[in-house]
Each structure stands twice: as structure tokens, then as C-alpha cells.
N, C-alpha and C positions, 0 to 999 in steps of 0.2 A: 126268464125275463129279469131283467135289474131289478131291484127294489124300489130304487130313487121313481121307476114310472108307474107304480102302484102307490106311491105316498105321494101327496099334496102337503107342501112344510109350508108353514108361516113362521116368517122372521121377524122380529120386531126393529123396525128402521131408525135410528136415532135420527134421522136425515129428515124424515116425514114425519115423526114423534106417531108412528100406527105400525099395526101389524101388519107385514105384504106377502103375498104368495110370493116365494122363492123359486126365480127363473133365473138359470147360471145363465152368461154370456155363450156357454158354449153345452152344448146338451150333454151332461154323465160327464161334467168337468167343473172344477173349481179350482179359485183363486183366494187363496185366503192369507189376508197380510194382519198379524199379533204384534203390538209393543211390546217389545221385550226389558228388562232389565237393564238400568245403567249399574254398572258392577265395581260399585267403591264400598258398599258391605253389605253384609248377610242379607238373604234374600228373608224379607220377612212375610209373616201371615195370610196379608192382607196379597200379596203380589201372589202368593199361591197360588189361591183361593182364583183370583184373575183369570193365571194361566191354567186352573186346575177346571174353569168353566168353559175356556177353549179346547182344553183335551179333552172335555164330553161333548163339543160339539165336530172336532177332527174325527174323532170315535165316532158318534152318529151318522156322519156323509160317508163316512169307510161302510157301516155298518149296511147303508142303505146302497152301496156299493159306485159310490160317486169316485173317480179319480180324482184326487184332493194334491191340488200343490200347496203345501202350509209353508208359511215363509214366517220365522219368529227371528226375529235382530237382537243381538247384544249391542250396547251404545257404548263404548267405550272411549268417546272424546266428545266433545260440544256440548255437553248437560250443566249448563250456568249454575252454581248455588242459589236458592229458593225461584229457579226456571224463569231467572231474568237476563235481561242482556248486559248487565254489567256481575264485575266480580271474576269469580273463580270457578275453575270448571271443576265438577264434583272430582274427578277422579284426581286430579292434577294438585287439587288440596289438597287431599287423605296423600298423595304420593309424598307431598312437601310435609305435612304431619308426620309422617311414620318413615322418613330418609329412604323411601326407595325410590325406582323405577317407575312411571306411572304404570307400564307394563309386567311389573309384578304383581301393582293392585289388583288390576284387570284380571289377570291370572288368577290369581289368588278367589277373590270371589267368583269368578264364573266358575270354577272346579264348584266353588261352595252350592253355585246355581244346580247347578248341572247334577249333585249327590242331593240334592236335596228331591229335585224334583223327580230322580229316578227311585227314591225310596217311595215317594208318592207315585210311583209306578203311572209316568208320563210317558206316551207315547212321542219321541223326537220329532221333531220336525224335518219337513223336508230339506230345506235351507235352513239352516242358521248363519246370518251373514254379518258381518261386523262393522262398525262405523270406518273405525282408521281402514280398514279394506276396502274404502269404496269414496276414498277423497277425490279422486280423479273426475268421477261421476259428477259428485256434488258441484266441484266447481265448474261442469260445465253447466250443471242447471241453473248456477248463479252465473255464468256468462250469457242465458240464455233467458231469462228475466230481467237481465240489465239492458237487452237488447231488443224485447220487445217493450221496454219502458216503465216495467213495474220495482225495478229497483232503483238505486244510486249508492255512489263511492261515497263514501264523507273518512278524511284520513285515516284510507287504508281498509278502513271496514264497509263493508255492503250490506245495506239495508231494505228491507220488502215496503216498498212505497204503498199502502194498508189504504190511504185516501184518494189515490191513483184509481185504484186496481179497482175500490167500489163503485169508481164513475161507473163501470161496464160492466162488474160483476157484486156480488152479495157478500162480504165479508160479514159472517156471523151467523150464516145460515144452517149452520149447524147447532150451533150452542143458544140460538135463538135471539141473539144480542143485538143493538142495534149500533151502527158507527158512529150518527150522532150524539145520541146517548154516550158511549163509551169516550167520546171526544171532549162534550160537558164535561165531565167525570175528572177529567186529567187535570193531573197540576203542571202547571209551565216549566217546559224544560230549555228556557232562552238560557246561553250559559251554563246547562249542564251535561248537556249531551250533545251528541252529532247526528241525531235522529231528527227528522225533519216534524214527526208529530211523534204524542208518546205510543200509539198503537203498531206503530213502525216496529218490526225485528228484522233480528240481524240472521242475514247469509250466512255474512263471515265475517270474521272479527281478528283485528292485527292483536298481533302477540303483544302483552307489553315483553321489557325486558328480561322479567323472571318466569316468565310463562314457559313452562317445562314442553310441554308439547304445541308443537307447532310445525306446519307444510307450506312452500312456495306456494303462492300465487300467482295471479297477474295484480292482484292489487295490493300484498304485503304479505309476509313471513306471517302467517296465523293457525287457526282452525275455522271449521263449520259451525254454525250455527246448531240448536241440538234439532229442530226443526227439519230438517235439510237433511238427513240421514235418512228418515220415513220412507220422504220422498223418491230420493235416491234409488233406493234397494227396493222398493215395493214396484217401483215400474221396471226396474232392470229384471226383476224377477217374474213377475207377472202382465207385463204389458201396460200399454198407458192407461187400460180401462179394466179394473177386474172386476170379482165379484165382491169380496166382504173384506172389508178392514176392520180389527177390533183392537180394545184396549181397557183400561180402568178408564170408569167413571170422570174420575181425575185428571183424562187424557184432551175430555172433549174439550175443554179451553184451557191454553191457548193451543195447546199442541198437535189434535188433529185438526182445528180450524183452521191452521196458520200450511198443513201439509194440504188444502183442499185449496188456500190460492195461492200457493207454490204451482202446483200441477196444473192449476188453469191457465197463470199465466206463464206457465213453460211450454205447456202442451197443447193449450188452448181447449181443454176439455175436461169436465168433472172426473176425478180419478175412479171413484170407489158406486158400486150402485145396492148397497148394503152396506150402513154402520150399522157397530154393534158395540156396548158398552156393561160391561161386570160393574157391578155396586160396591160398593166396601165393607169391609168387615170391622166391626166394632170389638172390644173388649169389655167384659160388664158390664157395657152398657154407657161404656164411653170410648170415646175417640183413643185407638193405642198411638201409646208415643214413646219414644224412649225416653225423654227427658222426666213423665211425668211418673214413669216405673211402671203406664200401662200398658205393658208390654211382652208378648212374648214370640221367641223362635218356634220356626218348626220343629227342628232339631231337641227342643225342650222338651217338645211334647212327648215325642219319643222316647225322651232318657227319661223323665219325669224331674230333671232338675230345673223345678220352677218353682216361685212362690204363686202359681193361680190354679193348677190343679192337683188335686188328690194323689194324682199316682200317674203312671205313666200309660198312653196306650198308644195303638199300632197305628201306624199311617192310613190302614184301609179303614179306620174307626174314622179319624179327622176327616178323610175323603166323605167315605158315608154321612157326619155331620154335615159336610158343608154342601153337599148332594142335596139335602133336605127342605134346602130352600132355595127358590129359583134364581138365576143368576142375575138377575134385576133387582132383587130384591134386596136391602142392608139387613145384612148377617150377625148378630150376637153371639160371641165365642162365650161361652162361661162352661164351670167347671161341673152343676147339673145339665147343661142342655150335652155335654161330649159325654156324660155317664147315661143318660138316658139314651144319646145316639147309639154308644157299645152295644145296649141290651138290645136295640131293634138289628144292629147288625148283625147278634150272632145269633137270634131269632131269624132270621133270613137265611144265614150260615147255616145252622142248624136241616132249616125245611129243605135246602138245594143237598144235603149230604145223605137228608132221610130218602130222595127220590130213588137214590140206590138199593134200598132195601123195599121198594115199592113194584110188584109186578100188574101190568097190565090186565086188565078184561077185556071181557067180550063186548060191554056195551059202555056209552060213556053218561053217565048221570052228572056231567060239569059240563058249561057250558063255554069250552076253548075257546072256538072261533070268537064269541064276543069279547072275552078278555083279550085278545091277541089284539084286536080293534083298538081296543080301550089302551094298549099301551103305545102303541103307534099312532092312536091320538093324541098322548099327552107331549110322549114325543114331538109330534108334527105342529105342537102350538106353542111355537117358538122356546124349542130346547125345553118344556117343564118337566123338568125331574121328581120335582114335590109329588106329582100325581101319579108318574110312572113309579115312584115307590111307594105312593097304594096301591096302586094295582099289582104290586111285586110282593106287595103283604096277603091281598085279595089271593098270590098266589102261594102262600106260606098257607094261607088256611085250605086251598083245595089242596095240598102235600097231607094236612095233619088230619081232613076230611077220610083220605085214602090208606092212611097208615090205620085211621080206625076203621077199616072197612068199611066207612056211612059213604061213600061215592066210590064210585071208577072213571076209567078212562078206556078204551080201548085201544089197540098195538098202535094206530095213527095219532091220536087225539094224545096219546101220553107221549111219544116220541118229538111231537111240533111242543108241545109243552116244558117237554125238560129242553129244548134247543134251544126254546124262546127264555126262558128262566136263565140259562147259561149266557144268552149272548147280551140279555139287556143288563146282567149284572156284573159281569167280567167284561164282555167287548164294550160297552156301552158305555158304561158306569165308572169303568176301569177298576172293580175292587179286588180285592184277591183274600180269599180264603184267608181262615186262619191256620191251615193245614201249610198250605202254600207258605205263608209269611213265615211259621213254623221250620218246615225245614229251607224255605234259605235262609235264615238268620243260624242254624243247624249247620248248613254247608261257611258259612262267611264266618262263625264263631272256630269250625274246623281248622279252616285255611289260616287264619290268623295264629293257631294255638300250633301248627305248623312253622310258621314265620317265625314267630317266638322261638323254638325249637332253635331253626336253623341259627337263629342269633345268638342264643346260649351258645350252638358247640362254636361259632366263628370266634367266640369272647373266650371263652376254652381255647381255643387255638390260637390266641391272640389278633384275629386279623378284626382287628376294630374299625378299620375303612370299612370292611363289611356289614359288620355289628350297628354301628351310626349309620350305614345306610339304610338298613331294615327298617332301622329306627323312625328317621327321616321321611322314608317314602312314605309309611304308614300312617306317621302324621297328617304330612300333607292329605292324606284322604280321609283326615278328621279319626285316625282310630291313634289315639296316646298310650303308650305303652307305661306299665309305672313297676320298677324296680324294687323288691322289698326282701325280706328274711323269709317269707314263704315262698318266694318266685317270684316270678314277673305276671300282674295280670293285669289287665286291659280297659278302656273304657271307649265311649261313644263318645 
């Protein structure tokens, strides 16, 4: 029998601000639509932490044996600078910044996205789909708002008519806001815009003339709106109605609110029947930013080239921190709370290694079946991790119980025990060993000290198109090669 019909999940609704029992649209199936990354630079901390709370909850419906379509989108066009409708689109400025291609940018950090969140050992998604792949879409769902009357043209750009839409439906029922409220609030924009009020966003937006990226319309040479891509790919992907959209905290205004009367008024029906929303992650204790230097990479953490911690540790350490607290929760990164998380992780590491050296009895003096409860309940109350790794401590002490002889398990009771230990910390949890991490940094430090190799004898043989291209590709996958009187050696 499936798992999923032995467990009773509650999710917590941003949509209803309560906890609901979780009932997919479709029985032993799910629909699960993630905001993904706009990709003009490194993916930071905080955006992890995000997707690193939806890969423990892809993991858990896997786990429970749900069929899971996970759909995560890269945004690669329409994301306005400070996510307003005037200005420049993030990517299209860093391209005009730095003389390239907007589509080098794009390139360039989703590689960054993509290494970063495979050393944090992320399960892919099923889809990963992309804005500029799916313009076609978009403008028909703005041809298809403008014709059941919730938008308007004003030169060349199409806007979501926000005062329209709430005659008939609730604009704000998500983020809890109210339209008159937000309409007080505004300052007059007679003369500065082409927006009919200031809650109005744009579809799509005519290019000016140095605008680097831009697609035919019906109503001018532009782009989408950043809004309008959600949309898009979340219904092409999973249908007009699915199960769970999620995002940062950060997402619920404007940006899922604005994708909830997109979809009403295209499709005439609420899209999603589960929000779900990650917290953000803090830096000592304050807001990270880069301007103010509170700040740090993932990629830091690992090399330990930072001014905020001590030394450097493994990806399964930061995962395990940031496990530790429920994904609703705002997170404090500091350089005691990641040294005190290492020691509970390889305390955990440690008991799941000792089970090896542990042989079964004949009788069982632990009480399994109820811990087995207890972690499937923590689980089952909307994704809590916090409590699932007591009970994964709770299971570190019946390993060191056993290893002193003061309890048993018998051949059943120890077998569902180490399974269950294995799958809520590796399937689950997604951690990996330190043995693990071990040798493939073993195998990757090989292969490279290999590439090296072949580049010396190519420079030996003079063929230096091949020598620079070692070079090159290596880079680009963040590993720099550095030339010296001892050799060539390498860094992260």
C-alpha cells in the first residue's frame, strides 16, 4: 500500500493563513509549481534556503510515494529592477553593464544556479522551463485578458486593469490587503504613467529604443511582464487548477498575488488550492545585503573564503543548519549556530555508521513503532523538520543505547529502524554522509588532477588551442586553474 494512504499531511495555506489537511486534485498525484531564480547573479543564501525547503518537501511526497510533477522556472526576461513596471529589466542591465549578450548572462548564472544547488545535493525538477521559451504562451494570456476586459493597451504596453477585476473578484486575498486601502496609499500618477491607477501592472511592455531584448506583438516590439511568465508555464505545465504553488516569503506581494488575477481573469478560475511560502534567512542578526557587506555566498561557505565564518564546512552541514528550523520560520545564519549545527550532524553521522557494527536480538526493549509515529508525525504537520530531527536524535540515543548493550531490537524491529533512519536522513532530508561527500570531492579532486595532466603534456606539445580550452571549460564550471614554479594547482 502507498504511504501517502497511511499518512494524513497538513499543509499550512498562505491562502487561508491555517493549517489544511492535504487532498491532491488527483489521488497519489501532485502538481507543484516553485519560483525559480531570475539569473543576472549568483544565486544567494537566502534563495537556497527557499528552494532547499521545497526539495524537503519534493522529497517527502516522493518519499510517501506520491507521483510529483515539480515544475521550478528560470526567469530569464521581464523581472523590472526593484520589481516595478518602469525601468530596466534585471537581466538586460547586467548585459548592458558588463557588454555582453543578455543571453550570456542568463547562461552564465544559471550554470552558477544549477552547481550550486547540485553540491547542495537538490533533487531536479521535473520541468525546468524558461521565460523567453514560453513568449508565445504569455501573449496569448494577455490577448485573452484584454478580451475578457480585465486589461488595456495604453502606447503599446498592456496593463492588468487591478480596479476592474476587483468589481467581481478579491484582488489581495492572498497577502491580506485591501484595494481601497492600497488606492488611498498611492500618489497621483496624472502625467507620469500610462497606467490607469497606480495598482495596475503591466502584461507587456513596449521596448524603448535601447532595450536589448525584445518580441513582436500585436501591440509593439517588447517583452512580458515578470508576472506573466508564473502564469504562463504553471498552467501549461500542470493545468488550470493544480495542487501547490510556492515561493519566498517575498513572493506573496505583488508577485503571486498579481499571478492569482492573471488566472481568474484568463481562465475564470482560482489557479492553485495550496500556497506555500519559505521565510528568509537573516545574517547575524540582520538583513544580508550586499551593499552593506552582510553578506555571504554559498559557494563561500564551502571554500571558507569569507569574512563571517571560522572555517569552512560541507554542504550537508549548511543543509543540516538550515533543516533545523521550520521553513516558516526567519532563519539566523551566524558562525556559532553553523559550528554547533556540524557537531549535531556528525553526531547523527556518527550513530547511522555505528548501526553497522550493531547486531540484532531476540527481544526488542525500544519502543520502534512509536518513534516511527512520532517522525511521521512531525513530518505530517506541515513539513516540521525541527522535530523530525528530535526524533532522529531520540534515534542516535537508541543506536548508543545498543552499542552499550543497555537495549535491543530484534531481526524486525532493527531492520524498519535502520530503514527508517536511512530514508528520513538521506531521502528525506537530503543529507549525505560525510564518507559520501568524502569520496566524491576524492573522485572530482582525481578527475581534475587528471585534466591538469592532459593540459601540461598538450603545452608540451605545443597545442595551446587545447591547453586554453581545459582551461576555459574548467573555469566556466567555477574550478580556476593557477600556474606556478611548483605546478599547476587548483581552487573552488
Amino acid at each position: 500500500m502507498s504511504k501517502f494512504k497511511s499518512n494524513s499531511l497538513k499543509i499550512y495555506n498562505s491562502l487561508s493563513g491555517e493549517k489544511e489537511i492535504f487532498k491532491p486534485i488527483h489521488e497519489g498525484s501532485i502538481g507543484m509549481y516553485v519560483c525559480g531564480p531570475t539569473v543576472y547573479s549568483n544565486v544567494h543564501l537566502g534563495n537556497v534556503r527557499t528552494f532547499m525547503s521545497f526539495d524537503m518537501i519534493f522529497r517527502y511526497f516522493k518519499h510517501l510515494d506520491y507521483k510529483v510533477r515539480y515544475v521550478r522556472n528560470i526567469t530569464d526576461v521581464g523581472h523590472i529592477v526593484d520589481d516595478i513596471d518602469e525601468g530596466e529589466d534585471k537581466i538586460a542591465k547586467k548585459a548592458r553593464l558588463e557588454q555582453l549578450e543578455p543571453m550570456e548572462i542568463v547562461q552564465r548564472y544559471t550554470v552558477d544556479f544549477h552547481d550550486i544547488l547540485k553540491k547542495f545535493n537538490f533533487l531536479p525538477p521535473s520541468i525546468e522551463p524558461t521565460a523567453t521559451g514560453h513568449i508565445i504562451e504569455q501573449i496569448e494570456i494577455v490577448k485573452q485578458i484584454i478580451e475578457n476586459g480585465f486589461a488595456y493597451e495604453a502606447n503599446g504596453s498592456v496593463y492588468f486593469d487591478v480596479v476592474k477585476f476587483n468589481e467581481t473578484n478579491h484582488y489581495g486575498k492572498l497577502s491580506g490587503r485591501n484595494i481601497e486601502d492600497m488606492l488611498a496609499n498611492s500618489r497621483d500618477l496624472e502625467g507620469q504613467s500610462d497606467k490607469k491607477n497606480a495598482q495596475d501592472f503591466a502584461l507587456w511592455k513596449k521596448a524603448e529604443p535601447q532595450h536589448i531584448m525584445r518580441w513582436p506583438s500585436p501591440w509593439s516590439d517588447g517583452f512580458p511582464g515578470w508576472h506573466l511568465e508564473c502564469t504562463a508555464m504553471s498552467t501549461k505545465y500542470l493545468g488550470n487548477h493544480f495542487d501547490i504553488h510556492g515561493g519566498g516569503m517575498d513572493l506573496k506581494f505583488p508577485h503571486h498575488e498579481c499571478e492569482i488575477a492573471q488566472n481568474e481573469a484568463c481562465k475564470g478560475q482560482t489557479p492553485v488550492n495550496y500556497w506555500m511560502h519559505a521565510n528568509m534567512l537573516t545574517l547575524n542578526g540582520k538583513k544580508m545585503a550586499k551593499s552593506t557587506g552582510n553578506n555571504i555566498l554559498p559557494g563561500e561557505i564551502l571554500s571558507g573564503d569569507n569574512t563571517v565564518l571560522s572555517k569552512a564546512f560541507s554542504a550537508s552541514v549548511a543543509r543540516f543548519f538550515m533543516l533545523q528550523a521550520h521553513y516558516r520560520s526567519v532563519l539566523d545564519f551566524s558562525d556559532d549556530a553553523i559550528v554547533a549545527a556540524e557537531k549535531g550532524f556528525n553526531r547523527l553521522m556518527e550513530a547511522i555508521a555505528g548501526l553497522a557494527t550493531i547486531e540484532a536480538g531476540t527481544v526488542s526493549t525500544l519502543d520502534i513503532a512509536s518513534w516511527k509515529i512520532a517522525c511521521y508525525e512531525a513530518m505530517n504537520d506541515d513539513f516540521n523538520t525541527p522535530i523530525l530531527i528530535a526524533q532522529l536524535f531520540e534515534g542516535v540515543r537508541f543506536v548508543n543505547l545498543m552499542k552499550d548493550n543497555s537495549a535491543t531490537l530484534n531481526q524486525n524491529d532493527f531492520e524498519l529502524f535502520s530503514s527508517l533512519m536511512h530514508d528520513f536522513v538521506f531521502d528525506v532530508l537530503g543529507l549525505e554522509s560525510a564518507k559520501e561527500s568524502n569520496d566524491n570531492n576524492d573522485k572530482l579532486e582525481g578527475t581534475i588532477s587528471l585534466l591538469i595532466a592532459m593540459r601540461n603534456q598538450a603545452r608540451s606539445n605545443k597545442d595551446f588551442a587545447l591547453s586554453d580550452q581545459i582551461r576555459d571549460q574548467l573555469f566556466a564550471l567555477g574550478i580556476q586553474l593557477k600556474d606556478g614554479k611548483e605546478g599547476t594547482a587548483f581552487s573552488f
